[in-house]
Residue frames relative to the residue before (quaternion, step in Angstrom):
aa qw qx qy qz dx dy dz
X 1.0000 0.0000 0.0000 0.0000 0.00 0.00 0.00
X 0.0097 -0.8293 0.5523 0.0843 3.61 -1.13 0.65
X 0.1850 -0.8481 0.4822 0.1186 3.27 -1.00 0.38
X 0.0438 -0.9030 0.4262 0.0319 3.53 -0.72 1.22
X 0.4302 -0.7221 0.5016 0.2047 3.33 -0.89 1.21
X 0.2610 0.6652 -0.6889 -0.1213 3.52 -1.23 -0.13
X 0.3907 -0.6738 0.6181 0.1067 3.22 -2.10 0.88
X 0.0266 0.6986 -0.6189 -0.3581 3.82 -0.18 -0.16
X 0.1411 -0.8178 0.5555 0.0530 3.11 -0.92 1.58
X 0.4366 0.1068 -0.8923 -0.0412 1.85 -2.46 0.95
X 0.5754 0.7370 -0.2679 0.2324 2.77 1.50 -1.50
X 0.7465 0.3126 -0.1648 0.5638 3.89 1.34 -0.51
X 0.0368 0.8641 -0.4942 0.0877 3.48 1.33 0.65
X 0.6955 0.6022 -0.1190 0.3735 3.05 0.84 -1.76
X 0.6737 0.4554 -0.2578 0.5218 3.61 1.03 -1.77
X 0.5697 0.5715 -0.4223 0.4131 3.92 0.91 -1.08
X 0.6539 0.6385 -0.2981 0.2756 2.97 0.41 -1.57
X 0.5936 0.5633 -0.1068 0.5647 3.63 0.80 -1.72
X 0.8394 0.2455 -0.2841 0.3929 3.45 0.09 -0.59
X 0.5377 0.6057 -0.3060 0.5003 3.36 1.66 0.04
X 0.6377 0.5481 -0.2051 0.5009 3.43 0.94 -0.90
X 0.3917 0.7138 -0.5259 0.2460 3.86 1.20 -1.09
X 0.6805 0.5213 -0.3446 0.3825 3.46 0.15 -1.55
X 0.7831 0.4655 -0.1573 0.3811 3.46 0.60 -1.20
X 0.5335 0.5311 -0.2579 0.6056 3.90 1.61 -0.67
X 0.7251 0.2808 -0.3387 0.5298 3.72 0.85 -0.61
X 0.6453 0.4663 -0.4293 0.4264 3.85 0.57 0.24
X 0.6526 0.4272 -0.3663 0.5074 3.46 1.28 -0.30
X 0.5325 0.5609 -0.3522 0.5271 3.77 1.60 -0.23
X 0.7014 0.4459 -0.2845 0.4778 3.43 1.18 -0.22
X 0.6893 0.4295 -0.3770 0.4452 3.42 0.58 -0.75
X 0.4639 0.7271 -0.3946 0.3169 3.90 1.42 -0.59
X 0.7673 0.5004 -0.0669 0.3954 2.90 1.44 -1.50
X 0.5136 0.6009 -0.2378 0.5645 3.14 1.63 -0.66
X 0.6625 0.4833 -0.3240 0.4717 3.49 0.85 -1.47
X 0.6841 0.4943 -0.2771 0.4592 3.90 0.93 -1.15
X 0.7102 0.4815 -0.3422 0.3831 3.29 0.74 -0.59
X 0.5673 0.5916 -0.3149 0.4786 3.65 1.40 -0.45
X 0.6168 0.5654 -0.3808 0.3936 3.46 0.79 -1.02
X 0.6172 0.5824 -0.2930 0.4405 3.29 0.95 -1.74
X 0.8310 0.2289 -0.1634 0.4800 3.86 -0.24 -1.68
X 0.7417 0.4621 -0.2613 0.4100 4.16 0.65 -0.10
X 0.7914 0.2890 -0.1932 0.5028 3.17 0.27 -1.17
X 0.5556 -0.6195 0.5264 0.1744 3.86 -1.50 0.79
X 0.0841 0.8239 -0.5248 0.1969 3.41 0.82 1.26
X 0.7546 -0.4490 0.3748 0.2974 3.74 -1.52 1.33
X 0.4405 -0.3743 0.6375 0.5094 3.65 -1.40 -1.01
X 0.6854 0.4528 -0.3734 0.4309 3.54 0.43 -0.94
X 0.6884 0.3766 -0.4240 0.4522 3.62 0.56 -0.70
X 0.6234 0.4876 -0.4394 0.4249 3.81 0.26 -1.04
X 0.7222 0.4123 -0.3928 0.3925 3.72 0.48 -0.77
X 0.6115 0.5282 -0.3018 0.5060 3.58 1.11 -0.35
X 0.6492 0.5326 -0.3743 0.3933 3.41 0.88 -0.72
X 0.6854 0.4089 -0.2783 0.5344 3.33 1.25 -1.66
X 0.7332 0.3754 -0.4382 0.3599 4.19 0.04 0.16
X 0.2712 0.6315 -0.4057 0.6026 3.38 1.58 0.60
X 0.7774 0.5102 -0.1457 0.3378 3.10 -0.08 -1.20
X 0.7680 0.3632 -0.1977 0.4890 3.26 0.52 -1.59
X 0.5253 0.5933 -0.3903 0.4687 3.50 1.40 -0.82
X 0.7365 0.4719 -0.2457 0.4179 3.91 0.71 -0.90
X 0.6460 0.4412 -0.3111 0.5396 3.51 1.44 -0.36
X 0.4324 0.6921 -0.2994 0.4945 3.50 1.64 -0.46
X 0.7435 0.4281 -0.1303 0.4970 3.26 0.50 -1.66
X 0.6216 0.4559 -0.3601 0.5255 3.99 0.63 -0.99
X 0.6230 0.5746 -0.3629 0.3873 3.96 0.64 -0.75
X 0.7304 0.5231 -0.2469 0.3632 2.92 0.64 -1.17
X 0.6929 0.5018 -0.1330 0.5003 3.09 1.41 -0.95
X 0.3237 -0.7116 0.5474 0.2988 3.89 1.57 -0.01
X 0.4107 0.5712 -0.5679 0.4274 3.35 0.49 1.35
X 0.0123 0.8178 -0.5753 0.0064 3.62 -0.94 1.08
């Protein structure tokens, strides 16, 4: 199976753009998580932080859901 984009460019600069970058929006969606997920199990973090950290979080797994990102 193949799939084929087309842009009429310039005029879709923007849409190209986005769909070029994907690779690069899910690695920065990943390292977020990675970056949260250290704080939480590594780093010596307040009540106030941990409670901030975890409603961060759930908001960001909230937000990826919503979007049918896994």
């Amino acid at each position: 199976m193949k799939a084929i984009l087309e842009f009429n460019l310039p005029d879709e600069d923007e849409e190209f753009r986005l769909a070029q970058d994907g690779g690069k929006y899910l690695a920065a969606i990943n390292d977020f998580r990675t970056y949260m997920r250290t704080q939480e199990k590594y780093c010596e973090l307040s009540d106030d932080e941990a409670v901030g950290l975890n409603s961060a979080r759930d908001a960001f797994y909230e937000i990826l859901k919503d979007y049918d990102i896994r």
